[in-house]
C-alpha positions in Angstrom: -3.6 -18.5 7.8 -0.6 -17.6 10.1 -0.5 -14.3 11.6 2.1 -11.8 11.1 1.8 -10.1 14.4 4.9 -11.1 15.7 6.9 -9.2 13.9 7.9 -5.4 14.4 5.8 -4.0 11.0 6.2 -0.4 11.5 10.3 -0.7 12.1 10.0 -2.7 8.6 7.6 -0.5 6.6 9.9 2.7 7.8 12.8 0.5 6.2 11.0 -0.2 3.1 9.4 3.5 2.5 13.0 4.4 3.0 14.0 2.2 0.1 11.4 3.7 -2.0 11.2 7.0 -1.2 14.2 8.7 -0.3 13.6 12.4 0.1 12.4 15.4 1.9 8.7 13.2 2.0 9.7 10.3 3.6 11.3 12.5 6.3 8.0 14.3 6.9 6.3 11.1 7.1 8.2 9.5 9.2 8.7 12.8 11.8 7.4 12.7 15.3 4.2 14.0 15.5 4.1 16.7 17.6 0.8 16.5 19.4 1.5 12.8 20.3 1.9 13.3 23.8 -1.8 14.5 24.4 -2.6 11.1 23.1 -3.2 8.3 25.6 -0.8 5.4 24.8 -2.9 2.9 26.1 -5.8 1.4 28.0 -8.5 3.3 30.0 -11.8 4.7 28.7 -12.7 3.5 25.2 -15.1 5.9 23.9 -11.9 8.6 24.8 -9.1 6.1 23.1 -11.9 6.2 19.6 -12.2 10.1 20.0 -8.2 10.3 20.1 -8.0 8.5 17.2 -10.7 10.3 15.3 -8.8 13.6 16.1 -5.1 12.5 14.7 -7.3 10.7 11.6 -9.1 14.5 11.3 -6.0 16.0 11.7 -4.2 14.1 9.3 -6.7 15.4 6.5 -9.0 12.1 6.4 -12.3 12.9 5.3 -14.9 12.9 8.3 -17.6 10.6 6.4 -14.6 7.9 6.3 -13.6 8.8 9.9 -17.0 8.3 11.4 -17.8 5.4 8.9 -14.7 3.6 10.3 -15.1 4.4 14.1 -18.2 3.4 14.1 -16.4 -0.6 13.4 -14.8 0.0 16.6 -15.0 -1.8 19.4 -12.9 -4.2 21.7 -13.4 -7.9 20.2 -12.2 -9.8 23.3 -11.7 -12.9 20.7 -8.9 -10.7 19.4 -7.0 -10.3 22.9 -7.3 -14.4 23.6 -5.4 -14.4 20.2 -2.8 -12.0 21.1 -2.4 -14.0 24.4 -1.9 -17.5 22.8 0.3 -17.7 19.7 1.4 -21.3 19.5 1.8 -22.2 16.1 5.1 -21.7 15.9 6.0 -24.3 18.5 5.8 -26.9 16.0 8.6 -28.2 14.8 9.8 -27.6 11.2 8.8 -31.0 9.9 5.3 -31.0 11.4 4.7 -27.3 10.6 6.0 -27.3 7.1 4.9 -31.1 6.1 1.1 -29.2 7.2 1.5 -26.2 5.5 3.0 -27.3 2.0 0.3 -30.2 1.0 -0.9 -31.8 -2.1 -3.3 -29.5 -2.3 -1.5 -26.3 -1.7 1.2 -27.5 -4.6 -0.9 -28.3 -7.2 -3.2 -25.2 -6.9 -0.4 -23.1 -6.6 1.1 -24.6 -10.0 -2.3 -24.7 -11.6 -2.7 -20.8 -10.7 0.8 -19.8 -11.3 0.1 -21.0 -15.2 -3.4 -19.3 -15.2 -1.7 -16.0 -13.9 1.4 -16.3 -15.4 1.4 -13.4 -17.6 0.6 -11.4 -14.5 3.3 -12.9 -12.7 5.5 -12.0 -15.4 4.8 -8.5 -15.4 5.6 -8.2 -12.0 8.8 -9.9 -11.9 9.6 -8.0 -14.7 8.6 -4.4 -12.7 9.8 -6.0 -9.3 12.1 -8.3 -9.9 10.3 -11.1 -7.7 9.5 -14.0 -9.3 5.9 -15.5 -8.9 6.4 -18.7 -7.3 7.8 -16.1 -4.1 4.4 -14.3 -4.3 2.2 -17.2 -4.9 3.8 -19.1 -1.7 2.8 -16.3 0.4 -0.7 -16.0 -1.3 -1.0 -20.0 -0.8 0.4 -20.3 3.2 -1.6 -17.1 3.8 -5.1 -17.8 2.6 -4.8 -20.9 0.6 -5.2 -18.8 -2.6 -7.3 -15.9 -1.5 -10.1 -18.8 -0.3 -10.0 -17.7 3.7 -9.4 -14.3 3.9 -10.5 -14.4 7.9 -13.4 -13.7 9.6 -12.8 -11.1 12.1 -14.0 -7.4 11.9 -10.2 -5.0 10.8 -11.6 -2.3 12.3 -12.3 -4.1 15.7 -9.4 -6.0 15.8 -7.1 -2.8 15.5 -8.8 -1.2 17.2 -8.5 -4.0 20.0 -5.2 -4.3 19.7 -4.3 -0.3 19.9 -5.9 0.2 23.1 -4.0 -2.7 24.5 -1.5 -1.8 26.8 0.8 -4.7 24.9 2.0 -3.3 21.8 0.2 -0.3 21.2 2.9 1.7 19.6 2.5 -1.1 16.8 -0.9 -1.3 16.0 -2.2 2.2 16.1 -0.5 3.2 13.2 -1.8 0.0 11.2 -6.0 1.6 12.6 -4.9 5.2 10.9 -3.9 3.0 8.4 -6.9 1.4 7.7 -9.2 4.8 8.3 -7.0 5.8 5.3 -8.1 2.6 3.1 -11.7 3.6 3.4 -10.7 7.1 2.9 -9.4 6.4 -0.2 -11.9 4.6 -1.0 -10.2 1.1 -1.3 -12.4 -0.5 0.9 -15.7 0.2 2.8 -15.6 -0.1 6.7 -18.1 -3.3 6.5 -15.9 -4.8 4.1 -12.7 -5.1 6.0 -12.6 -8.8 7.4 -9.5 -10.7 7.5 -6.8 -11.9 10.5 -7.5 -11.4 14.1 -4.3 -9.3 14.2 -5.2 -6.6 11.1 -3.8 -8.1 8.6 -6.2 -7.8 5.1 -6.0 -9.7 1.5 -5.1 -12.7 -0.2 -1.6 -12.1 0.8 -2.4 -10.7 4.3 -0.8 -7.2 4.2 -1.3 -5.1 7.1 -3.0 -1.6 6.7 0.3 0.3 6.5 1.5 -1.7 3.6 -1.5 -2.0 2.2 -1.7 2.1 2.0 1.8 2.6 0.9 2.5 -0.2 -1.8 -1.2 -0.7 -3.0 -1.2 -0.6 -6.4 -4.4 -1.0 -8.8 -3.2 -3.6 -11.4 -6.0 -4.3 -13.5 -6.6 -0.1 -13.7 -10.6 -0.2 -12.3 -9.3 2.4 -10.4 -9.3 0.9 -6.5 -6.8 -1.0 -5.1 -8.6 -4.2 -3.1 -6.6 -6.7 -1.9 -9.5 -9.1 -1.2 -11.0 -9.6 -4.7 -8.7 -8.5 -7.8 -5.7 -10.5 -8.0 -3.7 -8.4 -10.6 -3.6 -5.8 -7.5 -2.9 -8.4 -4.9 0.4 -10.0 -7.4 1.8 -6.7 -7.9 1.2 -4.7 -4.8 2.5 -7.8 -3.1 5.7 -7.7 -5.0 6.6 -4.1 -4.5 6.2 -4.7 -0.9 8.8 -7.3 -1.3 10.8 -5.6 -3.2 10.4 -2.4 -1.0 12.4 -4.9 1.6 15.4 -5.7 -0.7 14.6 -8.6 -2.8 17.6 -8.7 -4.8 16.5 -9.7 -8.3 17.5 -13.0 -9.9 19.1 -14.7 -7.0 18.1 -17.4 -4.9 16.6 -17.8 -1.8 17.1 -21.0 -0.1 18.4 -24.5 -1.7 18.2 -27.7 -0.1 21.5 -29.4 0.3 23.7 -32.4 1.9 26.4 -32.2 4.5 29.0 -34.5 5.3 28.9 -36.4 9.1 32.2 -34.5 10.0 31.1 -31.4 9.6 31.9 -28.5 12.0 28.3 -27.9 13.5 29.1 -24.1 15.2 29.0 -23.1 11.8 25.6 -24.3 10.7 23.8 -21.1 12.1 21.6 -18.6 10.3 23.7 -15.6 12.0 27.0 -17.6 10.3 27.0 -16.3 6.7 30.2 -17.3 4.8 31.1 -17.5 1.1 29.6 -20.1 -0.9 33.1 -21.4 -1.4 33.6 -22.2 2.5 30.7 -24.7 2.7 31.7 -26.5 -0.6 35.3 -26.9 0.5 34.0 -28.0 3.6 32.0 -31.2 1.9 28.5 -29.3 1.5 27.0 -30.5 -2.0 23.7 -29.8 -3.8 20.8 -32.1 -2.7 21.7 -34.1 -5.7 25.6 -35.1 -4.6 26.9 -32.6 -7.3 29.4 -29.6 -6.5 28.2 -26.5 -4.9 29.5 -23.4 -7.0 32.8 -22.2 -5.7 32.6 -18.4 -5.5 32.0 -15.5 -2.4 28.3 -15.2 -2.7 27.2 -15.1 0.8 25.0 -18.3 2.5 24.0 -19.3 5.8 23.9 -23.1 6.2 20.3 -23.9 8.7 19.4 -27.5 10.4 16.0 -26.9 11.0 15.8 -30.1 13.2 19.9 -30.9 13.4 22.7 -32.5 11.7 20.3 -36.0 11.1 17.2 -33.7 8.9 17.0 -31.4 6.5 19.8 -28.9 5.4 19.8 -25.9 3.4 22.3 -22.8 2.4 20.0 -19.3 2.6 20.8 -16.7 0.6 20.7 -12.6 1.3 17.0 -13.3 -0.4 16.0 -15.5 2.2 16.3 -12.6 4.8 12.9 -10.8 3.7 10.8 -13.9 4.5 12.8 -12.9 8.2 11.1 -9.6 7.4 7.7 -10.9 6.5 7.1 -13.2 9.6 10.3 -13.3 11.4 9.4 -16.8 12.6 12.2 -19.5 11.8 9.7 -22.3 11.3 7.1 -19.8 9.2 10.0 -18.5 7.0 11.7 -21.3 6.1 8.7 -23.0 5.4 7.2 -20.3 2.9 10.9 -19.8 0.9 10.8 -23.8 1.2 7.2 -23.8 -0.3 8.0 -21.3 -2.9 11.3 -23.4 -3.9 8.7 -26.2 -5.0 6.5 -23.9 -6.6 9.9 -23.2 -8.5 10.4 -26.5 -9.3 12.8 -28.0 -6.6 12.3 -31.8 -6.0 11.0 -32.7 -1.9 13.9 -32.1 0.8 15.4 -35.5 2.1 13.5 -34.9 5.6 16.1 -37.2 7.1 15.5 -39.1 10.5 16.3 -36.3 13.1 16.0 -36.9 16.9 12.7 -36.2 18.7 12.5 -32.6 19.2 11.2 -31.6 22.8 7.5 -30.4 23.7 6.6 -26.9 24.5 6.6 -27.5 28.3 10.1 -29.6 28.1 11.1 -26.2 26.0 10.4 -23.9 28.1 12.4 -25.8 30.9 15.3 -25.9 28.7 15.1 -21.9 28.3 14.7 -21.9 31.8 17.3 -23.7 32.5 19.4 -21.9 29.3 18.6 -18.5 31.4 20.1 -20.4 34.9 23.2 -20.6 32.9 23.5 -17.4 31.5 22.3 -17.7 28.3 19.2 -15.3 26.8 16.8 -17.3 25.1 14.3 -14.4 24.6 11.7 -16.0 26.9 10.5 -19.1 27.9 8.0 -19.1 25.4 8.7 -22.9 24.6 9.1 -21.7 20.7 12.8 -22.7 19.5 13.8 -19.3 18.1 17.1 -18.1 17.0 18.5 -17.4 20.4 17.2 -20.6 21.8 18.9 -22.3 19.0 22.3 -20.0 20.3 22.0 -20.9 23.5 21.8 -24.6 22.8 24.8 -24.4 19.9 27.0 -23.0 22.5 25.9 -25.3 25.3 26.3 -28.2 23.3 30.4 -27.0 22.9 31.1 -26.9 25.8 29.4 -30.5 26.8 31.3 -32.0 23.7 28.1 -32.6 21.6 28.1 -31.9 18.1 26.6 -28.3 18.0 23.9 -28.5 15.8 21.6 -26.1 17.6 19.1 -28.8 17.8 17.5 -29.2 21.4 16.9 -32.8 22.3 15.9 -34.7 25.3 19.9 -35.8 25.6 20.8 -32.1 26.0 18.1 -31.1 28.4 19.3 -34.4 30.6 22.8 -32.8 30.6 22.1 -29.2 31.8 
């Protein structure tokens, strides 16, 4: 189960409400409210914090048996907080992280319930336009097929994570969110369990998205995310599609690229025509020709010029949105390109990445020379990966974006 926390949800669930619901609505739903500042941001007494949050759930028209049903969850889980604290996952590299994550057993479930479901499936693609291997890699890396949906209390854990001083303005819209769940009767209070930061269901949607794409697809008139599939599959691909899948394209496509290559240009920010990369020697995975036409791709070198390659289309930028980790998001379009059918990506023999504490002295010593890494978190992110390209250009290295022990000798 990977966590989704580290991406900025309620900046993408305004863009996707906006997608869906243009109008004089969406602008009341998404206007300041007015008695915001008599609310404490943050911190300091919690029984106060819980009787703020019951008054904007009261005045929001929430039902007072759900409010007090759901406050009475609430409480600060200091398991929650360690959590928040220490998100390392991600400082894997690509190969370890996505050679974990996309096992024997994840494919062959995943193809076995793709077949089971596929008239499900089909129906949603058909309504969304996102086809099922998308939504069953996400349902596989999430909760290996809705078999650990989590074990910590929603309700606590949002709770938790409101009253935090660290990113409150994030979560206590997703704990209104969930008071509305029970309101509606989606859920009971006892019954939401799932990720430590909120996130609930087979596919892990926070409360947000579960309240504004939840959609009861097999009509037994509630929409729960943990037990009936048909509403997981489709509420998970009008959430999708809420954040601009663009039907019948693809996503991401393994490919090779000739030794002389210019490296700069192998950079998710670098999107060119299609035509650009073929001209310059980039084929499909099998030798043959790339299409020569203006459909825009990025070309990425998850571990440099010696592993894996691959173009990523405007479709791979929602997997950006869902988790806007590099290493998570390549590895779920990767995963859902084998659900698709792809063959295995050459994995190549790419030089020894660095360790977290060696990367985090390479941001450091990025940051020395001007460069903004976004932290020394000792995760290689986008603007780590920046910072390196345009370091290794002006040592003469090829620019690859790639950091390595030879490169942090250098600096």
């Amino acid at each position: 189960m990977c966590s989704r926390a580290n991406r900025s949800a309620s900046l993408i669930l305004s863009s996707a409400l906006a997608l869906l619901s243009p109008g004089p609505l969406l602008a009341q739903e998404l206007a300041p409210d007015p008695t915001s500042e008599t609310k404490p941001a943050c911190g300091g007494d919690f029984s106060a914090f819980v009787e703020g949050v019951k008054a904007e759930a009261l005045a929001r028209g929430m039902s007072p048996a759900a409010v007090q049903s759901s406050i009475a969850e609430m409480r600060i889980d200091s398991r929650v907080l360690e959590r928040d604290r220490a998100q390392g996952v991600f400082a894997q590299d690509w190969r370890q992280f996505a050679s974990r994550m996309i096992n024997a057993y994840r494919l062959k479930e995943g193809r076995a319930k793709l077949a089971e479901n596929a008239a499900t499936f089909d129906k949603v693609e058909v309504e969304t336009g996102v086809p099922g291997p998308v939504i069953a890699s996400f349902w596989g890396l999430e909760t290996d097929y809705g078999a650990v949906l989590g074990n910590f209390d929603t309700l606590a854990a949002l709770a938790t994570l409101a009253h935090d001083c660290r990113r409150p303005e994030l979560f206590r819209p997703h704990l209104l969110a969930a008071i509305e769940i029970v309101d509606r009767d989606y859920l009971r209070p006892k019954e939401m369990v799932g990720a430590w930061a909120g996130e609930l269901g087979q596919t892990q949607l926070l409360p947000e998205e579960y309240v504004a794409f939840g959609t009861d697809g097999d009509g037994n008139g509630r929409v729960d995310l943990l037990r009936d599939t048909a509403d997981v599959f489709v509420t998970t691909g009008k959430y999708i599609q809420s954040l601009g899948w663009r039907r019948g394209e693809p996503w991401l496509q393994a490919v090779r690229v000739p030794d002389d290559f210019p490296w700069e240009r192998a950079a998710l920010a670098n999107k060119e025509p299609r035509a650009d990369f073929a001209a310059l020697g980039v084929t499909k995975a099998d030798g043959s020709a790339l299409p020569s036409d203006e459909t825009p791709v990025a070309l990425i070198l998850p571990m440099g010029r010696e592993g894996p390659a691959f173009l990523t289309y405007p479709n791979f930028d929602i997997y950006l949105f869902w988790n806007k980790s590099l290493v998570y998001s390549l590895t779920a379009a990767y995963f859902a390109t084998r659900l698709a059918g792809a063959e295995p990506v050459d994995m190549g023999d790419p030089a020894p990445g660095l360790d977290v504490e060696a990367t985090k002295a390479l941001q450091r010593r990025l940051v020395e020379l001007g460069h903004d890494t976004g932290g020394a978190d000792g995760i290689v992110g986008e603007a780590t990966r920046t910072a390196v390209r345009k370091e290794q250009q002006r040592l003469g290295m090829p620019a690859d974006g790639w950091p390595t022990q030879a490169l942090l000798d250098r600096l």
